[in-house]
MIDREN-534619 format. One line per field, with one value per residue: residue number from 0; residue in three letters; x, y, z of N, C-alpha, C in turn. Coordinates in nm, 3 decimals, always signed. Example, Ala and Ser with C-alpha at 12.3 -4.5 7.8 and 13.67 -1.06 7.14 Angstrom:
num = [0	1] .
residuo = [ALA	SER] .
n.X = [+1.319	+1.285] .
n.Y = [-0.569	-0.225] .
n.Z = [+0.780	+0.708] .
ca.X = [+1.230	+1.367] .
ca.Y = [-0.450	-0.106] .
ca.Z = [+0.780	+0.714] .
c.X = [+1.320	+1.290] .
c.Y = [-0.330	+0.003] .
c.Z = [+0.780	+0.787] .
This chain:
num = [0	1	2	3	4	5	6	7	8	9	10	11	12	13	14	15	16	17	18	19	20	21	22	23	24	25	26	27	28	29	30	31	32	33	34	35	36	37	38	39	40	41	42	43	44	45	46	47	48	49	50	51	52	53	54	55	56	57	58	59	60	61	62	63	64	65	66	67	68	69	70	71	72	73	74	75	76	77] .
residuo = [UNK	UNK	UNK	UNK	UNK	UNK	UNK	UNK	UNK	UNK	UNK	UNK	UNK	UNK	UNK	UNK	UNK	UNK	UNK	UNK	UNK	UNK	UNK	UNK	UNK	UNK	UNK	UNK	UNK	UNK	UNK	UNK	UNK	UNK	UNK	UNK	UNK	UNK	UNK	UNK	UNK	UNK	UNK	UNK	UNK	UNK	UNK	UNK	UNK	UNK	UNK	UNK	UNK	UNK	UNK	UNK	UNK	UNK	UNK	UNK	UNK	UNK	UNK	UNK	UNK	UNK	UNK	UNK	UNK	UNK	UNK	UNK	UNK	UNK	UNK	UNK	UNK	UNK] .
n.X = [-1.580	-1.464	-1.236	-1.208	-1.349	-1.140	-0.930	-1.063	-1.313	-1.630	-1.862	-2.149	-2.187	-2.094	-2.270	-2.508	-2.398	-2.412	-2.593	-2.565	-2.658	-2.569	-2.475	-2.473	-2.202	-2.020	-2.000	-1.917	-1.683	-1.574	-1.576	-1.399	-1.149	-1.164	-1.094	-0.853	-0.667	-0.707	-0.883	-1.069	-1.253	-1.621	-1.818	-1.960	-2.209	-2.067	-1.883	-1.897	-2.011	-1.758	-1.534	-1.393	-1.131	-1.092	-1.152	-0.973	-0.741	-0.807	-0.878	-0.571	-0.429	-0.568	-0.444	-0.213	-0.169	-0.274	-0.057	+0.158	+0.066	+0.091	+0.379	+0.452	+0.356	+0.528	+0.750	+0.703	+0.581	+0.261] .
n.Y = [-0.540	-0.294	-0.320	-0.279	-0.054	+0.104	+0.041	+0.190	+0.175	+0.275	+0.353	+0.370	+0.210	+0.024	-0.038	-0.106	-0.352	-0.534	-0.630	-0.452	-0.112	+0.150	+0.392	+0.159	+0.030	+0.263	+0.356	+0.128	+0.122	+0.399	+0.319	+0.106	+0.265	+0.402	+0.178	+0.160	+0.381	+0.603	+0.759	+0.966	+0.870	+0.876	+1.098	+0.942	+0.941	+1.009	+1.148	+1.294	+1.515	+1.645	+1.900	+2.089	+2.134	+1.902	+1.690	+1.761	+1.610	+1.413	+1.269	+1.237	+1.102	+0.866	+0.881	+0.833	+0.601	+0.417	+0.446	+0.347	+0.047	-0.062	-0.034	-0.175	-0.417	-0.482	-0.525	-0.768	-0.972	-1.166] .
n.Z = [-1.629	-1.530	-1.576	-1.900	-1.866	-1.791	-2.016	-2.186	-2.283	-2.347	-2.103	-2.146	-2.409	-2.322	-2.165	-2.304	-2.470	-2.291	-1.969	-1.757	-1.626	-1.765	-1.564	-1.321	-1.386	-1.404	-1.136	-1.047	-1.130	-0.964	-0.751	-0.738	-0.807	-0.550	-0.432	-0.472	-0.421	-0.552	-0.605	-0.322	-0.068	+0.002	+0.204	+0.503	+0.686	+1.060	+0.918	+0.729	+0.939	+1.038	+1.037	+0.860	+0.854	+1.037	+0.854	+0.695	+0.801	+0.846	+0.617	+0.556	+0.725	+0.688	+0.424	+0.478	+0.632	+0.439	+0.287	+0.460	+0.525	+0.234	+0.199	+0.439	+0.350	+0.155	+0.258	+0.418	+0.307	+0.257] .
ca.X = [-1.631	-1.417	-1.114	-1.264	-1.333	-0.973	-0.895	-1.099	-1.425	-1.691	-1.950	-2.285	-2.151	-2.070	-2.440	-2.578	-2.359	-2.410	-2.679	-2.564	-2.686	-2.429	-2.461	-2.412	-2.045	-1.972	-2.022	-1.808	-1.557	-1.551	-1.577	-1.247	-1.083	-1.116	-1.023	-0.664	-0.650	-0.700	-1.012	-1.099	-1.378	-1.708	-1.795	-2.059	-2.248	-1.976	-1.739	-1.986	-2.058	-1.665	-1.483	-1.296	-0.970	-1.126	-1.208	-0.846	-0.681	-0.859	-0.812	-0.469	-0.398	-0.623	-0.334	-0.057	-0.236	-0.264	+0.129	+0.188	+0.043	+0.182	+0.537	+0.460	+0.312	+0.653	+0.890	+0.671	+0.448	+0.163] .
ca.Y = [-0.414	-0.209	-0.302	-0.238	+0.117	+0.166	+0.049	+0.327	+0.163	+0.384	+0.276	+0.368	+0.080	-0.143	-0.119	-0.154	-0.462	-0.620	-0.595	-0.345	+0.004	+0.253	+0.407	+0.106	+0.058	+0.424	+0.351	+0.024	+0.192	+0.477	+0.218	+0.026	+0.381	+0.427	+0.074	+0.151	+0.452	+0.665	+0.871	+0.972	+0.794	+0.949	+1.074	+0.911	+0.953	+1.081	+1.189	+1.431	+1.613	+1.676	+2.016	+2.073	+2.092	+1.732	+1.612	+1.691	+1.536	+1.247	+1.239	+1.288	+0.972	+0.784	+0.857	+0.787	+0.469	+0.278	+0.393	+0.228	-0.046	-0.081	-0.042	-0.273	-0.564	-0.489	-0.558	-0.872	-1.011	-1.245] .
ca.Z = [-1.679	-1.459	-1.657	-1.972	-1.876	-1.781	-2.127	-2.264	-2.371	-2.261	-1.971	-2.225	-2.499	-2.205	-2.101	-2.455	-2.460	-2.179	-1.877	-1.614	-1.681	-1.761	-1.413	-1.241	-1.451	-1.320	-0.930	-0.979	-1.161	-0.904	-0.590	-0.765	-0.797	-0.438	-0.339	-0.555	-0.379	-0.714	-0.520	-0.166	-0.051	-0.015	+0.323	+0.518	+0.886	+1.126	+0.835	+0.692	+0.996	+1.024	+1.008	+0.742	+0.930	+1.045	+0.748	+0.587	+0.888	+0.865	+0.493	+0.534	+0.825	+0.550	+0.250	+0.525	+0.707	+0.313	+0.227	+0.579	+0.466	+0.150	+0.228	+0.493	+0.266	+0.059	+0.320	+0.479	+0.185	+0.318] .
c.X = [-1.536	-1.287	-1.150	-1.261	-1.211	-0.928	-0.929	-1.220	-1.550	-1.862	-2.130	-2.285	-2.112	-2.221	-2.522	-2.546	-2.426	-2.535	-2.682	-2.577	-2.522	-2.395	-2.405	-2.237	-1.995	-1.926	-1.913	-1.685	-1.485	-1.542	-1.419	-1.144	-1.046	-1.065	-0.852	-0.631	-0.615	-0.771	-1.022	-1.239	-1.503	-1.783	-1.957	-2.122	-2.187	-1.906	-1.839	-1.998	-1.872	-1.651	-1.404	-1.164	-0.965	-1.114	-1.073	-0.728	-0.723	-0.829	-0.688	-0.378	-0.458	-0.504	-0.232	-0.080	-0.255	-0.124	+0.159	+0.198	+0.085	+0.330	+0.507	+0.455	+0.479	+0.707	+0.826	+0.538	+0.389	+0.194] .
c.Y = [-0.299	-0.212	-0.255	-0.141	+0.170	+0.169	+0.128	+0.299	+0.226	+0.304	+0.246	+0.228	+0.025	-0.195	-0.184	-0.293	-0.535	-0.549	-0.493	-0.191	+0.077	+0.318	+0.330	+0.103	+0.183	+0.363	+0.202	+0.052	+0.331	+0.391	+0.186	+0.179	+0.407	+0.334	+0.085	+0.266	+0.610	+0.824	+0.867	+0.911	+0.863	+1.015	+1.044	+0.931	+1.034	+1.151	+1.292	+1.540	+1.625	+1.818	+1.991	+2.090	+1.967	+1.654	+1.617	+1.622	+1.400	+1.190	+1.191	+1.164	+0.877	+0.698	+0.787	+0.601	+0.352	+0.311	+0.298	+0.078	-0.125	-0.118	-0.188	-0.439	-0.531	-0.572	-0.699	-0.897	-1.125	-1.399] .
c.Z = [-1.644	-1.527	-1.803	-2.017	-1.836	-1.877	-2.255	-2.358	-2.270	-2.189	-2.071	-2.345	-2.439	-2.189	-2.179	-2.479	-2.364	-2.072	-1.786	-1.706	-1.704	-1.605	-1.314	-1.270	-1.400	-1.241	-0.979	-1.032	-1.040	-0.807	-0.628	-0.769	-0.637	-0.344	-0.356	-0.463	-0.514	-0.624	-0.377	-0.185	+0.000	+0.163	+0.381	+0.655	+0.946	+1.021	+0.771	+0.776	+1.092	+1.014	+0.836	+0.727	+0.953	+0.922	+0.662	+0.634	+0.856	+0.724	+0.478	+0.616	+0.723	+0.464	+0.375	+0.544	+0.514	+0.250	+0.293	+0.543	+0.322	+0.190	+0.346	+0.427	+0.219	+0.133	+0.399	+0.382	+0.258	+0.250] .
């Protein structure tokens, strides 16, 4: 589904098609967005009750901590 809507077919004629509401198609399209690193991720418990100096720090070790990782997989692939 989630590829689908990348390809530009829209989440309301997914649902009509097929079983999952349109809503749900959203939320797993937005979840896979933030697994790619497309979106920030939503903030939850501790991360809500953050500053907002906190909160773009922490954001901000987030973006670095999955380049890290990246570049790392590059140079030593699993």
């Amino acid at each position: 589904m989630v590829e689908l809507v990348c390809a530009g077919r829209d989440p309301t004629d997914l649902a009509r098609e097929f079983e999952p509401s349109a809503q749900a198609i959203r939320n797993w399209v937005a979840e896979a967005d933030r697994q790619e690193g497309r979106r920030e991720a939503k903030p939850s418990g501790a991360e809500a009750a953050l500053s907002a100096t906190e909160r773009e720090e922490w954001l901000r070790l987030r973006r670095e901590n999955r380049q890290l990782r990246l570049e790392r997989d590059i140079c030593y692939p699993a």
